[in-house]
N, C-alpha and C positions, 0 to 999 in steps of 0.2 A: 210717155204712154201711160193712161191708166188702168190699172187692171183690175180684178175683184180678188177677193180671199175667199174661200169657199171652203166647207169639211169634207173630207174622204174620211169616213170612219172615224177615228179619234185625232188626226189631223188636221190643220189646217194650212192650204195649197194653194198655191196664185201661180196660175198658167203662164205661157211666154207662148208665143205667136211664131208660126211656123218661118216668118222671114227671120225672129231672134235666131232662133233655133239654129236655121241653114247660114246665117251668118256668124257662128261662133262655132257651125261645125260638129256640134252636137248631135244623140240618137240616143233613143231608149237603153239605159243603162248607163250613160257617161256621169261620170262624176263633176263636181262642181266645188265648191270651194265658196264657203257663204263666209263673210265681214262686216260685222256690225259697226257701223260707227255709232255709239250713242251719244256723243257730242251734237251732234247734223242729224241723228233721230233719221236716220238711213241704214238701209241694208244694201253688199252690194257683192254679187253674182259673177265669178271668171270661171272659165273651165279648170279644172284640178290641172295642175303641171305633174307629169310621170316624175318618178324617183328614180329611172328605171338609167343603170349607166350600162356602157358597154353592149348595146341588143344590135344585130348586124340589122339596117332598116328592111334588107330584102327579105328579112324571114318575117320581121314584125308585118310586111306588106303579104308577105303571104300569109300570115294567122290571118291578118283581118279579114281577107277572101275568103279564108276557111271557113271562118264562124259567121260571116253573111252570109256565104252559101247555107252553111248547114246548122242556123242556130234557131229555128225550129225542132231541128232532133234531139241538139243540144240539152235544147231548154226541156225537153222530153226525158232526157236521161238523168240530166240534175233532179228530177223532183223523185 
């Protein structure tokens, strides 16, 4: 797939395409994990793997209903 590179601000940003996106699972704010190979003159893109040991998954499944629910307010109170 080819993309373009574009600025935001002093940035410069190459979109991914909403079927990328929903097949790796991804959403506004996930992390990402960027690999340059400069050998092959390639970049290349996986989702960040958590560090995170020991989380019981029923709470982690509840946070994440929590903060979809309510990460408009969230995001309201962090600023």
């Amino acid at each position: 797939m080819i993309r373009k590179v574009f600025k935001v601000e002093n940035n410069l940003v190459v979109s991914l395409p909403k079927e990328t996106i929903d097949l790796l699972g991804l959403h506004e704010g996930s992390e990402i994990e960027v690999t340059v190979d400069t050998g092959a003159r390639r970049i290349l893109l996986s989702p960040a793997k958590a560090n995170v040991v020991d989380i019981d998954t029923e709470f982690a499944r509840q946070l994440d209903e929590f903060i979809a629910l309510y990460r408009p307010v969230l995001e309201a109170l962090a600023k």
